[in-house]
C-alpha positions as CSV (number, residue, x, y, z in Angstrom):
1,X,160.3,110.6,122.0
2,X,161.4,113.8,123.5
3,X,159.8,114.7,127.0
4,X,157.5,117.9,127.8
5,X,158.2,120.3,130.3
6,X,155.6,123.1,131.2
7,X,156.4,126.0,132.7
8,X,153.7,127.6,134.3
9,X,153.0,131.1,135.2
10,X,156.3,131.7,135.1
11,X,157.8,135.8,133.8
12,X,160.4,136.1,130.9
13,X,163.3,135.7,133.2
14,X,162.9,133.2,135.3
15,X,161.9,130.8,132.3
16,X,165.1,131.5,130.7
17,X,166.6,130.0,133.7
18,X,164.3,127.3,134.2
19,X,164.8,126.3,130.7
20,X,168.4,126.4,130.7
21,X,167.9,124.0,133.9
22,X,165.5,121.6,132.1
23,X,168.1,121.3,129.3
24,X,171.0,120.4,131.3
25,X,168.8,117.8,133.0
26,X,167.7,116.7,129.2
27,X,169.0,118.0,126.4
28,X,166.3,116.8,124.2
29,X,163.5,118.5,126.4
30,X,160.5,119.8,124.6
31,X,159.7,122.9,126.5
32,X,155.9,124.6,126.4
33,X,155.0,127.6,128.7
34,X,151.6,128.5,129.6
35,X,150.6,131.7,130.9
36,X,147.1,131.5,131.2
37,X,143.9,128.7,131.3
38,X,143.4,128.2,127.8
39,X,147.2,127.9,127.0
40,X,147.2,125.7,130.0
41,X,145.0,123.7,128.9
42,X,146.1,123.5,125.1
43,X,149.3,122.3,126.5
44,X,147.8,119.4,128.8
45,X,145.8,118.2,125.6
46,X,149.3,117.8,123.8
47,X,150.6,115.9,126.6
48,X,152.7,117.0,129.1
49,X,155.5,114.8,131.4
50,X,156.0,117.7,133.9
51,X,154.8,121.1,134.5
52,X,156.9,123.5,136.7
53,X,154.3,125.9,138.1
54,X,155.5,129.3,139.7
55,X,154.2,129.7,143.1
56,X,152.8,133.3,142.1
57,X,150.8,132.2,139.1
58,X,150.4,136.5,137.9
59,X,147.3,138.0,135.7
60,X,146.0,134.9,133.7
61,X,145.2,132.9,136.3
62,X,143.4,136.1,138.3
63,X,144.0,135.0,142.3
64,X,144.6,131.5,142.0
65,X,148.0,130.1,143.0
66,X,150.2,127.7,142.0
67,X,149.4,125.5,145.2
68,X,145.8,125.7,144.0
69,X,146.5,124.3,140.4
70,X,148.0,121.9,141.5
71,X,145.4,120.2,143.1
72,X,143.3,121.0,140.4
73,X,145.6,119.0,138.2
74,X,145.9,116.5,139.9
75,X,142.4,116.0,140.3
76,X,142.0,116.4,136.6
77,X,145.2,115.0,135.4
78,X,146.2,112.4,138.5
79,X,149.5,110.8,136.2
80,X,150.9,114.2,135.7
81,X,153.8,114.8,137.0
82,X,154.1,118.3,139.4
83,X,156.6,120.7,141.0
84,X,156.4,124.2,142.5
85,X,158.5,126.7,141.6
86,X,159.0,128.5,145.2
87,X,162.0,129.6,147.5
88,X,159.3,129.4,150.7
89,X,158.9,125.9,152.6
90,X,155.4,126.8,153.6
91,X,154.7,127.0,149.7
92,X,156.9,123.6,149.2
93,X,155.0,122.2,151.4
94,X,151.9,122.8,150.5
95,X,152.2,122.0,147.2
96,X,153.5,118.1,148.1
97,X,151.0,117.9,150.5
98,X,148.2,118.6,147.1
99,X,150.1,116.1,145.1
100,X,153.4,117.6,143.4
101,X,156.8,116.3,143.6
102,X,159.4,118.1,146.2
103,X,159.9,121.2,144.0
104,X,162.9,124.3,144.3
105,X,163.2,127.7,145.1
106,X,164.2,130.2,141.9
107,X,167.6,130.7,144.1
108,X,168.5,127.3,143.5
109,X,167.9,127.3,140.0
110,X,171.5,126.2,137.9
111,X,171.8,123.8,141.1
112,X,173.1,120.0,140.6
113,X,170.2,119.4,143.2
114,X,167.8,120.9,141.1
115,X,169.1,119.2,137.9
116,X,168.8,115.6,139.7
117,X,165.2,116.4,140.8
118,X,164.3,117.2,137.4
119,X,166.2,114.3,135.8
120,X,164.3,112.0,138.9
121,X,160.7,113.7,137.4
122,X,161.4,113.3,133.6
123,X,162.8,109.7,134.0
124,X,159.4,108.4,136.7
């Protein structure tokens, strides 16, 4: 069975990267975006092996952050598998210290390092 990567928050853009990213780290990647709370969770009910969440989460998600959603999640969802989406450290930081994996910064994006962290998530 194919894994699930959602991409959260994320603008046209930067999602065409990310999934060109997710595919070279598996080809066979089922890839779901979510923009707001109900698509969010829609997407969680339909199972999910990774979300990527943009550290600026935008209008559906009002003022929360991606930091914050991820410790929603893994509060509500502990065996989901997190990263953040950020070039900042602070951010990076942050986000491990609520429960995600070591995430990237969108500059890094296309990287072999970011392929092998993505390949590390999908294959936990």
């Amino acid at each position: 069975m194919s894994k699930k990567v959602l991409l959260i928050g994320h603008c046209g853009p930067d999602s065409s990267y990310l999934r060109m990213v997710v595919r070279a780290a598996d080809p066979k990647a089922q890839i779901l975006m979510a923009d707001d709370p109900d698509e969010l969770t829609t997407a969680l009910e339909q199972g999910v092996d990774l979300a990527l969440l943009n550290r600026e989460l935008g209008y559906g998600f009002g003022e929360r952050g991606g930091v914050e959603v991820i410790g929603d999640l893994k509060e509500s969802h502990p065996q989901l598998r997190l990263m953040l989406v950020s070039n900042y450290p602070e951010a990076q930081q942050a986000a491990e210290q609520a429960g995600a994996l070591p995430g990237f910064g969108k500059r890094e994006i296309g990287s072999p390092r970011v392929v092998q962290l993505l390949k590390a998530a999908l294959e936990a």
